[in-house]
N, C-alpha and C positions, 0 to 999 in steps of 0.2 A: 150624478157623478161626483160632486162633493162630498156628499154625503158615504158614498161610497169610499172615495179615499183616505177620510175620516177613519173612518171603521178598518181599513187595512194597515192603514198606521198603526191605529190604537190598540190591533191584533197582535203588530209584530212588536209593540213595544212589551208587550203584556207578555208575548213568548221568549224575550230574552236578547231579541234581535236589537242592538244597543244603537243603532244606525241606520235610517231607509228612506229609500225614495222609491217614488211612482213616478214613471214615464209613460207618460198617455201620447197614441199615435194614430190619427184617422188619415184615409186617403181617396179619396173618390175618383176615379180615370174613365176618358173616354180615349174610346183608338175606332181608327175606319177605317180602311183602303178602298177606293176605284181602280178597276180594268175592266177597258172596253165599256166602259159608261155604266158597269155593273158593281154596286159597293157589296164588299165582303168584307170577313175577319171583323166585323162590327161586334165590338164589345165594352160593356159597360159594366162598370165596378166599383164595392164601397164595403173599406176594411175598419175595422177598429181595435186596438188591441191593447194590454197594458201589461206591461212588466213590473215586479217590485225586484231591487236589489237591499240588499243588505247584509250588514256585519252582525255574525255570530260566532265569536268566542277567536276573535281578531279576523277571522276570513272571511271574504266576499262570497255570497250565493246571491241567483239569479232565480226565478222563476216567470213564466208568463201566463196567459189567459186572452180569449174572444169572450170570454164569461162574464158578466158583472153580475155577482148573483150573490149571497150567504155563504154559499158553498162555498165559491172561488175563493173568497177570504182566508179561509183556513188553508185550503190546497195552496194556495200563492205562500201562505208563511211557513208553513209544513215543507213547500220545495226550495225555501231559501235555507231554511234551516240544513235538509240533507243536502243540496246544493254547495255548499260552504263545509260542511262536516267531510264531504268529499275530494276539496278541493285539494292540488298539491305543492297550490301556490306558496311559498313562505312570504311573500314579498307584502310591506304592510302598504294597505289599501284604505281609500276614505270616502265617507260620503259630503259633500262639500258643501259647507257653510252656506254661503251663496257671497255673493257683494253689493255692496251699499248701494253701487250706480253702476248697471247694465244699459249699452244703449239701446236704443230704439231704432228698426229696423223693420219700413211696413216693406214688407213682398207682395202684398196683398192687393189685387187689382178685381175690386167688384166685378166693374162690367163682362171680364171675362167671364165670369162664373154667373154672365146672364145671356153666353150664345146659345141658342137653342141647338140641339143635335140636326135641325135640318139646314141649320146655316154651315154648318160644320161637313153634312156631307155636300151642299153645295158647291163649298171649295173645293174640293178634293174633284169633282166632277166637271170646273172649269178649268182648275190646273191639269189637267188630263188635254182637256179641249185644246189647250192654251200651249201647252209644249210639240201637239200633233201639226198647230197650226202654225209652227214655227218654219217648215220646211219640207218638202217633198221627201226626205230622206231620212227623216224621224220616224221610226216604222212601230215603235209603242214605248208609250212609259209602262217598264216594267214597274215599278216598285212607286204607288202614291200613297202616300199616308197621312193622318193628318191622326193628332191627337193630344189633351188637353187634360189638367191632372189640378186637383187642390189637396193642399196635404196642410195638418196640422200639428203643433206636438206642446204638452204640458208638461214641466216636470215640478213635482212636489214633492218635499219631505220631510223629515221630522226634524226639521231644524227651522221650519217658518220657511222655507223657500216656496214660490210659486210663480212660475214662469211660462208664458204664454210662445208661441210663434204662429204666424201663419203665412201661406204660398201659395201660389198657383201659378202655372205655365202651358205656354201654348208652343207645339213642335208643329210643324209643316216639311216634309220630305218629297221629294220626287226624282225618281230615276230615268232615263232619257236613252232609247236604243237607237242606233243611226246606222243604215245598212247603203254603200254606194259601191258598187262595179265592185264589190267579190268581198269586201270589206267592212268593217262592222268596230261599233265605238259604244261606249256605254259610260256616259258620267252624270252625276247627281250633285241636286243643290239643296238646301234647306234653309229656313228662315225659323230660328227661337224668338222666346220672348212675353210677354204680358199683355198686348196688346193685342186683339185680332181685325184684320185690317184685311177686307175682301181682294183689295187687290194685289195683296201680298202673293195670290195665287198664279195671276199671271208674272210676277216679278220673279218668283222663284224656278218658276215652268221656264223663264226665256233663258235667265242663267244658266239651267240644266243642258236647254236642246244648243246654245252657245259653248259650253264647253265642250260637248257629246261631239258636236258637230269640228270643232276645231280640233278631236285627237280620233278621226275621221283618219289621217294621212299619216299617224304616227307612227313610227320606226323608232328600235333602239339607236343607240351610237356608239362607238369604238370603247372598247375599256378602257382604262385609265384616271388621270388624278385628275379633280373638275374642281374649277372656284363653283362655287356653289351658293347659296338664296332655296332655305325652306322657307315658302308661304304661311301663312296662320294655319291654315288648316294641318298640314302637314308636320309643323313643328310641335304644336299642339297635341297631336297623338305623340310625337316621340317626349311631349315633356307629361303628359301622362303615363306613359309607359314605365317613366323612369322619377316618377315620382315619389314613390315609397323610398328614393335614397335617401329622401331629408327626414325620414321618420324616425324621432327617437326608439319608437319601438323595435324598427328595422336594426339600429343601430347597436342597439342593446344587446339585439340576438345573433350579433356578427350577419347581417344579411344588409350590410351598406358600407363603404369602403368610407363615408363619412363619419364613420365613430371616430371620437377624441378630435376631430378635425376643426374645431369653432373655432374663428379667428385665424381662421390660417386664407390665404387666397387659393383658389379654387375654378374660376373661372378670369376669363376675361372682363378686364375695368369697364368696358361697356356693359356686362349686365349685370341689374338687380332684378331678383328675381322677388316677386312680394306675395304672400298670403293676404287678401284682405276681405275678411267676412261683412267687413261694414259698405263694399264697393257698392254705390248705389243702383240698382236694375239685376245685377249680379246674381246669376244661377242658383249661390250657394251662397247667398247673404243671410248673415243673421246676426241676432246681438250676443248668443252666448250659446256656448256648446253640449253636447250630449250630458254635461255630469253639470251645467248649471252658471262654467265660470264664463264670468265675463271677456267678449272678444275684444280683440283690438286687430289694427292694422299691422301689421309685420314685414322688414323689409330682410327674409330669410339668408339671401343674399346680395350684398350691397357694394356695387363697384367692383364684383370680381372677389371679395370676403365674404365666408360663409360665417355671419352673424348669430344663426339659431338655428338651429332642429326644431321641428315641431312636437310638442310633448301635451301628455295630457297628464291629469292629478299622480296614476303611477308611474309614470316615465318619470315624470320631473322629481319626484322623492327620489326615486330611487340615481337621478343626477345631482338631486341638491340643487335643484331650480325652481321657478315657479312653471307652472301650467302657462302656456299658449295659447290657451282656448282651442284645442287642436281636438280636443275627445269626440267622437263620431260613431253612432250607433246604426249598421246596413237595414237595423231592422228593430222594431219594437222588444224584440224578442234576442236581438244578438247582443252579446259582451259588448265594452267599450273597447274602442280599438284609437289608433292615432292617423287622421288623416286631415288634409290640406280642404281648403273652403274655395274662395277665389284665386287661382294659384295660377298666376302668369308674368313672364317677363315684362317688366318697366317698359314702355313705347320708349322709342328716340326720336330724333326731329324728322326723318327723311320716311317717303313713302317708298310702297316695292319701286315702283319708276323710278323713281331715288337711287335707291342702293342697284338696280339692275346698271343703271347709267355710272355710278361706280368700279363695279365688277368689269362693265365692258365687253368680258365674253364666257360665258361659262352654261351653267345649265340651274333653272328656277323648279325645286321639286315640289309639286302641286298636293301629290300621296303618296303613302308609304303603307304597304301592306304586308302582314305575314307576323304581325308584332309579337301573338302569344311564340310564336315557333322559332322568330328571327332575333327574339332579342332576350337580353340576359340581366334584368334587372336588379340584379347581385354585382357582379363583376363591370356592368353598362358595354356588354360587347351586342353588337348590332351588326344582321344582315338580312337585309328587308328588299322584297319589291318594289319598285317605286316606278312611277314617272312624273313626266311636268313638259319643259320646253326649253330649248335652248335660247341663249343668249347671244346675241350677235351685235356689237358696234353700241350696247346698251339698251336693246329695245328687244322686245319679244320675236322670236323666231319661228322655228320649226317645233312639231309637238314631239316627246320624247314619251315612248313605254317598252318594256319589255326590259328593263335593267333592273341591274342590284345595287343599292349604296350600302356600304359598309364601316364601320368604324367605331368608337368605342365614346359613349355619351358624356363621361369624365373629360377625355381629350376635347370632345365635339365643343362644350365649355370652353375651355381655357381658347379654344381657333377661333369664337365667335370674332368678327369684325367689325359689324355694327349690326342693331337693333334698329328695323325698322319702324310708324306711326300707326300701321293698321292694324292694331287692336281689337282680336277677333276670338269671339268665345262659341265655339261649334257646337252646342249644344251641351256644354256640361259646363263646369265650373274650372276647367284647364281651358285656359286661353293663352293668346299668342301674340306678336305681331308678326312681320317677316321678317326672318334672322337672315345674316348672311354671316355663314359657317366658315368661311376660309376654304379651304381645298377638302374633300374628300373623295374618295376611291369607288370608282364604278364597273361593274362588271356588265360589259354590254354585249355586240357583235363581235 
């Protein structure tokens, strides 16, 4: 592969291309599910792919390949070249230097990448066992899955840069059906993370058939204005949802009500919100981003001041700022684009028991469903499914589903009242604690 990179460089310098990088991207995945003690959907998989970009005659061309051959050389320079002869970008584009001191950021957990495939559906087969045996009224885990992934990425270019990353993860999922006197409940747990820990199967299965089981009796409640407590989980989806606001790129294309807004307040003095690629165990940790620059930690918004947008090498020219380390590629093969790494609210001192005993009386939203269809992540207008539980006297109540919460993510901001300590990342790199939102609007019975 060096060798090979070598030669695709010294292809495109030779054809005129005055700028280039290789981004090299492997991924290897396992996925399983069990039902009824029978694994299916077992599939096992292993990608490699490598794109060259570069400048020809000021514009950006892309090209890509699964080929590492003689051939692909030429084809990779020949498609950058019409790739860029094509484009209708005017906007001037770079390929970056690199910098002096990148950190260091190992993701990388050997032992994972030494479970054998029968320890793996092992799991999935006691977690099954394990949530059935939880109660007479648990009538099947619909949905077990289990699966585990290492991925790599190199970027080089003809500027001396060469930059290594590596990662691996382990997901665990299990869905929980519970059927009692006419009635029927469905809720699911998961466990991320780097480390694979056999008992994590029963630990995941008990949460699942405990939550299943406790919205067993749930009913909506009357419409109206609720003090309200999104959970991690829940807050999490609405702060992925509405995450592209902070993108300069969004910002750029009028698709974020945050253009020209830097240094202005924005939300409520209790929250900062932070980017931080260097978070240690963290989803989406790394030391430096798709185009090469070096990360750092960023506190996006700070006390209720929106400090920064996130930008990558063209965003920020064309603002007249530096790069963020924000540049982010979906695929060996796609454009650079601007997106967030570790993106979650700063914790506060008080746990959900905390802030519920707070509140006093209101309602704690567990999920929020309907997000591509319910919400507006241009304008931040929102009206989602949801349920959770009621509040009463500061402690857990009655289970709550069958409503709608509604309101507008801009405003949801500035009502925050405090920022809960449970610091929880559901499986991606948007994390959360529990917020408690101030009052919003319920459409229920």
């Amino acid at each position: 592969m060096d060798e090979y990179i070598k030669k695709l460089l010294q292809a495109a310098k030779e054809a005129g291309i005055t700028a280039a990088e290789v981004y090299l991207a492997s991924r290897d995945s396992f996925r399983a599910m069990c039902q009824q003690g029978v694994i299916n959907n077992y599939t096992v998989s292993s990608t490699r792919g490598l794109s060259l970009r570069g400048l020809w005659r000021g514009k950006m061309g892309y090209a890509a390949t699964e080929a590492f051959d003689g051939e692909s050389v030429g084809q990779l320079v020949s498609g950058v070249i019409e790739s860029a002869s094509l484009s209708e970008d005017d906007s001037v584009q770079e390929i970056y230097p690199g910098d002096k001191n990148v950190p260091e950021v190992d993701n990388y957990a050997p032992d994972l990448d030494k479970i054998t495939p029968e320890e793996k559906l092992d799991y999935i087969r006691r977690a099954e066992k394990a949530v059935l045996a939880c109660d007479k009224r648990i009538a099947a885990a619909t949905y077990n899955m289990i699966s585990t992934g290492s991925a790599s990425v190199r970027i080089v270019n003809s500027y001396g840069m060469d930059l290594k990353m590596r990662d691996n993860f382990f997901v665990s999922y299990i869905n929980a059906l519970a059927r009692d006197e006419g009635r029927s409940a469905s809720e699911s747990a998961i466990s991320v993370g780097r480390v694979f820990d056999p008992a994590e199967a029963e630990r995941t299965a008990r949460e699942a058939a405990e939550k299943t089981l406790f919205m067993l009796s749930a009913a909506p409640v009357e419409s109206g204005t609720y003090r309200a407590i999104f959970d991690p989980y829940a807050m999490s989806d609405m702060l992925g949802t509405f995450s592209g606001i902070f993108s300069s790129e969004n910002a750029q294309q009028n698709m974020s009500l945050l253009a020209g807004r830097e240094g202005e307040t924005i939300a409520a003095p209790c929250v900062t919100l932070v980017d931080d690629p260097l978070l240690k165990g963290g989803f989406e940790s790394r030391g430096f981003d798709d185009e090469g620059v070096a990360c750092r930690t960023l506190n996006v918004v700070e006390n209720g001041v929106l400090k920064t947008l996130l930008y990558n090498l063209k965003t920020a020219r064309k603002a007249g700022c530096a790069s963020t380390g924000s540049a982010r590629k979906a695929s060996y093969a796609a454009p650079v684009r601007v997106a967030p790494s570790n993106f979650f609210f700063k914790p506060g001192e008080k746990d959900l028991q905390g802030l519920m005993e707070d509140m006093g009386e209101g309602l704690v939203i567990t999920e929020v469903g309907g997000l591509h269809a319910g919400a507006n992540p241009m304008s931040g207008d929102f009206s989602l499914i949801a349920e959770g539980y009621t509040v009463k006297g500061g402690k857990k109540d009655k289970p709550v589903e069958q409503i709608t919460v509604a309101g507008n993510f801009y405003d949801l901001l500035k009502s925050i009242r405090a920022v809960g300590s449970d610091l929880t990342f559901p499986g991606s790199g948007i994390g959360s604690p529990s917020v408690d939102v101030g009052e919003i609007r319920v459409s229920g019975k």
